[in-house]
N, C-alpha and C positions, 0 to 999 in steps of 0.2 A: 504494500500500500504506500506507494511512493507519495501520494496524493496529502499523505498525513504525517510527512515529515514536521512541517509547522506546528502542529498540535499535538508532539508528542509529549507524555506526562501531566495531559489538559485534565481539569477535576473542573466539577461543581457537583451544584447542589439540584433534587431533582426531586417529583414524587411516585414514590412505587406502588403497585399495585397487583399483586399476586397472581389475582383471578378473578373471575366476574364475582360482584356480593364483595370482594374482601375491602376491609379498609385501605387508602393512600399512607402510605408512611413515608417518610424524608431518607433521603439517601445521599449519599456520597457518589458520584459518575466519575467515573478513573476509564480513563479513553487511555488502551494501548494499539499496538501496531496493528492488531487483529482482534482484539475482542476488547470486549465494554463490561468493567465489573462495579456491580452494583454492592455497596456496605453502609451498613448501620453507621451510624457518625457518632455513636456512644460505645456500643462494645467493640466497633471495626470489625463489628463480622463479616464474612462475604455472604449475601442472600439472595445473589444472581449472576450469571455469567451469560453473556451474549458473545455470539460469533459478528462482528461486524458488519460483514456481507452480506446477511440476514437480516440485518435490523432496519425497518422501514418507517416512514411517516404515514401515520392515518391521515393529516389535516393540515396540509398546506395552506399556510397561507394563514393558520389562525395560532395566537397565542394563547395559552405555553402549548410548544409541540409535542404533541403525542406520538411519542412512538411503540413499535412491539418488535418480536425478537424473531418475527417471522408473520408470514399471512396468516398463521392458524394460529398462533400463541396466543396464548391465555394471558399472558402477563402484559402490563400495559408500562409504559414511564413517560412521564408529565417533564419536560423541562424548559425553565426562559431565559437559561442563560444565552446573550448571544453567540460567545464562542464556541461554547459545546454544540450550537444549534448550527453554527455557519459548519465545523467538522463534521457532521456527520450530514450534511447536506454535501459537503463532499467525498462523505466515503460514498453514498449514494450516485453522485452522478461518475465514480469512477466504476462502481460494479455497471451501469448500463450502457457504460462505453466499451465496458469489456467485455458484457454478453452477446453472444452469436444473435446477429438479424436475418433469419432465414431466408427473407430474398433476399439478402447482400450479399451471404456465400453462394447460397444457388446461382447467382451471376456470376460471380466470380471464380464458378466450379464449373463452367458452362466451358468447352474447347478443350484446348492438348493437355492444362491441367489436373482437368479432370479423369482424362484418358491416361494420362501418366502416372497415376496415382491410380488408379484401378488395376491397373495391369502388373503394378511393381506389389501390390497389396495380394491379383489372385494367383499371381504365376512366381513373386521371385520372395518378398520378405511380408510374409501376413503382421508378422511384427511392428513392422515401419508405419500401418494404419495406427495401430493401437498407440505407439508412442507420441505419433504427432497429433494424435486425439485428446489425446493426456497433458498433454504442452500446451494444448491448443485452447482448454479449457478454461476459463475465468473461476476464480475463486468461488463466487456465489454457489457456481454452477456446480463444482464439484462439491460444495457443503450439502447442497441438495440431493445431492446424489449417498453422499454418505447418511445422508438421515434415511433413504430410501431402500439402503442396503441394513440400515439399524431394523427400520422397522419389522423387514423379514428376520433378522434374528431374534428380535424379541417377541417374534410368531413361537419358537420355538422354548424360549428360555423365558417368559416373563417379561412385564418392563423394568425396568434398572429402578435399582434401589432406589427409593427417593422419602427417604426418614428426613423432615425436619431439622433434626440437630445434626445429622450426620454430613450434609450435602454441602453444609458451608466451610465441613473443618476437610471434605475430600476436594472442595476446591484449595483452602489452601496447602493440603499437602501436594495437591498438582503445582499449585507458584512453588512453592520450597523447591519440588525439584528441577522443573523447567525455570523458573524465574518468571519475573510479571510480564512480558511479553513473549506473542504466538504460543500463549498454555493453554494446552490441549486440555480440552473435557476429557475428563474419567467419568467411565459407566460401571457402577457393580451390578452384577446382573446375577439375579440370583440362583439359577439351577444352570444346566446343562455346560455351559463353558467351562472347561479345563484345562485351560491354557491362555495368556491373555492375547487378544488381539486387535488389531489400528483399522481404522477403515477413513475416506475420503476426508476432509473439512475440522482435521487432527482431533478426531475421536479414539480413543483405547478404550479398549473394551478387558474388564477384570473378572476373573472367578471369584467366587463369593468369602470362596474359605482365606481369600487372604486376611480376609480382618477378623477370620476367627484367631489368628494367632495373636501371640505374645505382644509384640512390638510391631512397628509400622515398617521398619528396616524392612520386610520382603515385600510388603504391599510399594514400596515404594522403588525399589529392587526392581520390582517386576514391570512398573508402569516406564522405570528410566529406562530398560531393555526395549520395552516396546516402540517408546517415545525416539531412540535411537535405530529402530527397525525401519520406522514410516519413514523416516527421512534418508534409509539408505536406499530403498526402493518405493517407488511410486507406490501408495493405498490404491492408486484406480488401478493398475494391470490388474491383478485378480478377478477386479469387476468385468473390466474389457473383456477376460479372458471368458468369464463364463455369461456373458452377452454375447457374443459369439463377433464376426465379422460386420454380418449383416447389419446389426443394430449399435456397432462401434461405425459403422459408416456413415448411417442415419444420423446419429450423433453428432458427426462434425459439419455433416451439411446441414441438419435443422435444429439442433440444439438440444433435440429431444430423444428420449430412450424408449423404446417401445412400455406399456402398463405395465405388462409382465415380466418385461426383461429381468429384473431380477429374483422374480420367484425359483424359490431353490436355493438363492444365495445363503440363507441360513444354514440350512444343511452343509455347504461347504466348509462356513468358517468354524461349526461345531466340528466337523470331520478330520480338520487339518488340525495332526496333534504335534505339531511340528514345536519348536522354540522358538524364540523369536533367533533369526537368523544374523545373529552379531558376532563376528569375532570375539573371543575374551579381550584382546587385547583393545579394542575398541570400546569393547563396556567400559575396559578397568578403566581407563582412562576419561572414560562421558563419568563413571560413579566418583574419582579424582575430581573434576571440575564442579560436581553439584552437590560435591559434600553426602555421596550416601552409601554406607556400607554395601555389600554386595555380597555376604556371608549367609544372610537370613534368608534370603534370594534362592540364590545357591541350594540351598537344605532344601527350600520348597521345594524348588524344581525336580532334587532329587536326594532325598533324605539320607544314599549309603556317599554320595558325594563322587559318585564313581566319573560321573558323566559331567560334575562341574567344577571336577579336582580344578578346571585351570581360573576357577574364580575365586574359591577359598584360598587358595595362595597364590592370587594376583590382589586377593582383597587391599585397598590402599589404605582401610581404614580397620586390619585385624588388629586386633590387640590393643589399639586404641578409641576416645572417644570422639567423635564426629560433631557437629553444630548437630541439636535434636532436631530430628526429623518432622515431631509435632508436638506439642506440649500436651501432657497427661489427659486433662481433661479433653483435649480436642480428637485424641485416639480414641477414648472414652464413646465420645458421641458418635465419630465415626463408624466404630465398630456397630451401634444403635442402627446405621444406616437403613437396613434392610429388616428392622422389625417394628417401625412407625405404622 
C-alpha cells in the first residue's frame, strides 16, 4: 500500500459498534500498512482487526463516516477525524485502481496476446497461467478469495473460535510475533485441523489443542512457522491448483472464480498433513528476530523430537528466557477462546 506511506502510524479517535442492537463504544483507530486495529482507550485492548482492502464507506459524503470491515460485516465504525477519513478514502480509491475491469482486460486480451498466453498455458508451462494470475491479482481480490477458501473449511471444522476475552489477547499474540504491521489474523478453529495452515489475504489457520497447552511458546511457534510459510510461497497456488486451469483463466480475464470453484477446498487443506514447509535454519533464524522460543513448537509437532531434532538444538532461545510471549492473564483468556 504504497498509497499510505503519508499516514503511516495515523491514530484517532472513533465509535465502535459490534453488531446490529449493540451499543457504540469509543475507540482508538491505529491505521497500519495493511490493517486497521481497533482498542479500548482504557485497558488498550485490541476489540477488532480489519484487513484494509476490505474496509468500505457506507455514506459518502455525510459526517462522521461510517464504515464496515467488509459488505456483509456486522461491525460498523463511526469516525470524523479528517485525517483518518482522507486515509482510508485513499486506501479505497487504490484497491479500485487495482481491481481487474472486465472489459479493460477483455480488450486488452483480444489479438496475439491472448493467443500467446493460451498456447504457452495449454501446450508448454500450465504453471506460467497460474503464476501470472497470482501476481496479477490486487490485494482486495485475493483477501476475498481467502475468506472464500475459509468459509469451505469451516464447512468442515466449525467457525473459528471467537470467545470474547480470548480474540483480543490472540490478536495480540499475533503483533508480538509478527509486529504491528501486515499481522496476519489467526483463526482457532476448533475440531478437525491438525496441523496449522495460511490461506490468501494473511490468514493462519491453528488447531485447537494448541492453547490447551502449558504456555503460549508453541501456539506461537507454530503461527511464526506458518506466518514464514505464506511468505515463502504464494497462499493462492494451492487454490489455482485445485481451481483447475479453466477457472484460473477466467480469473485473470474477469476477475471472477466460478461459485463452486472452491468447493472441496476444505477437504484439501484438512488432508494435507504436511508441516509447514520451512527450512530449520530459516525458522531458527525468523524465531531469533521475533523473540520466540521454538522448543514448545518442536515437542508439539513431534513429542519423541525425532523429526524436529534440528529445532530443539537450533532453538536460539534454549536455556534461556525470551521477552514473554503474553502476559498471564492474556494466555488465560486466550486459552477461554473456544468455550464462550
Amino acid at each position: 500500500m504504497t498509497a499510505l506511506k503519508k499516514y503511516q502510524r495515523l491514530e484517532s479517535t472513533g465509535l465502535w459498534r459490534a453488531g446490529p442492537g449493540g451499543q457504540r463504544q469509543e475507540v482508538i483507530v491505529r491505521l497500519g500498512e495493511a490493517t486497521l486495529m481497533l482498542t479500548d482507550p482504557r485497558s488498550e485492548q485490541v476489540l477488532s482487526h480489519w484487513s484494509l482492502p476490505a474496509v468500505t464507506r457506507q455514506n459518502p459524503g455525510v459526517r462522521p463516516a461510517l464504515f464496515v470491515p467488509g459488505e456483509d460485516a456486522d461491525e460498523t465504525l463511526e469516525i470524523d477525524d479528517d485525517d483518518m477519513i482522507a486515509a482510508l478514502k485513499t486506501v479505497q480509491a487504490a484497491v479500485r485502481q487495482a481491481t481487474p475491469r472486465p472489459g479493460r482486460l477483455r480488450a486488452a486480451l483480444i489479438g496475439g496476446t491472448t493467443l500467446a498466453i493460451v498456447l504457452i498455458v495449454t501446450l508448454v508451462l500450465p504453471g506460467v497461467l497460474k503464476r501470472h494470475t497470482a501476481s496479477a491479482l490486487p490485494a482486495a481480490k485475493r483477501a476475498e478469495i481467502g475468506q472464500l477458501a475459509l468459509d469451505d473449511v469451516i464447512r468442515l471444522t466449525g467457525k473459528p473460535c471467537d470467545g470474547s476475552l480470548g480474540l483480543p489477547a490472540l490478536a495480540r499474540l499475533s503483533e508480538r510475533v509478527f509486529g504491528p504491521e501486515d499481522t496476519p489474523i489467526l483463526y482457532i478453529l476448533p475440531e478437525g485441523l491438525r496441523h496449522p495452515a495460511h490461506l490468501p489475504g494473511g490468514v493462519i489457520l491453528l488447531p485447537r489443542d494448541l492453547i490447551d497447552q502449558d504456555t503460549p511458546e508453541a501456539l506461537a511457534g507454530a503461527a511464526l512457522a506458518e506466518g514464514v510459510a505464506s511468505r515463502a510461497t504464494d497462499p493462492l497456488a494451492p487454490i489455482l491448483d485445485h481451481v483447475g486451469l479453466k477457472a484460473t483463466f477466467g480469473l485473470l480475464t474477469s476477475g471472477q472464480l466460478p461459485d463452486d470453484a472452491l468447493q472441496g477446498y476444505g477437504e484439501d487443506v484438512l488432508r494435507d498433513n504436511a508441516s509447514a514447509a520451512v527450512p530449520d535454519a530459516v525458522l531458527i533464524e525468523a524465531a531469533k528476530t521475533a523473540q520466540v522460543p521454538l522448543s514448545a513448537y518442536a515437542r508439539w509437532r513431534d513429542p519423541s523430537g525425532t523429526a524436529t531434532a534440528g529445532l530443539l538444538e537450533g532453538d536460539p532461545y534454549r536455556g534461556l528466557m525470551p521477552t514473554p510471549i503474553l502476559p498471564d492473564d492474556d494466555w488465560i483468556a486466550l486459552q477461554s477462546v473456544c468455550s464462550d
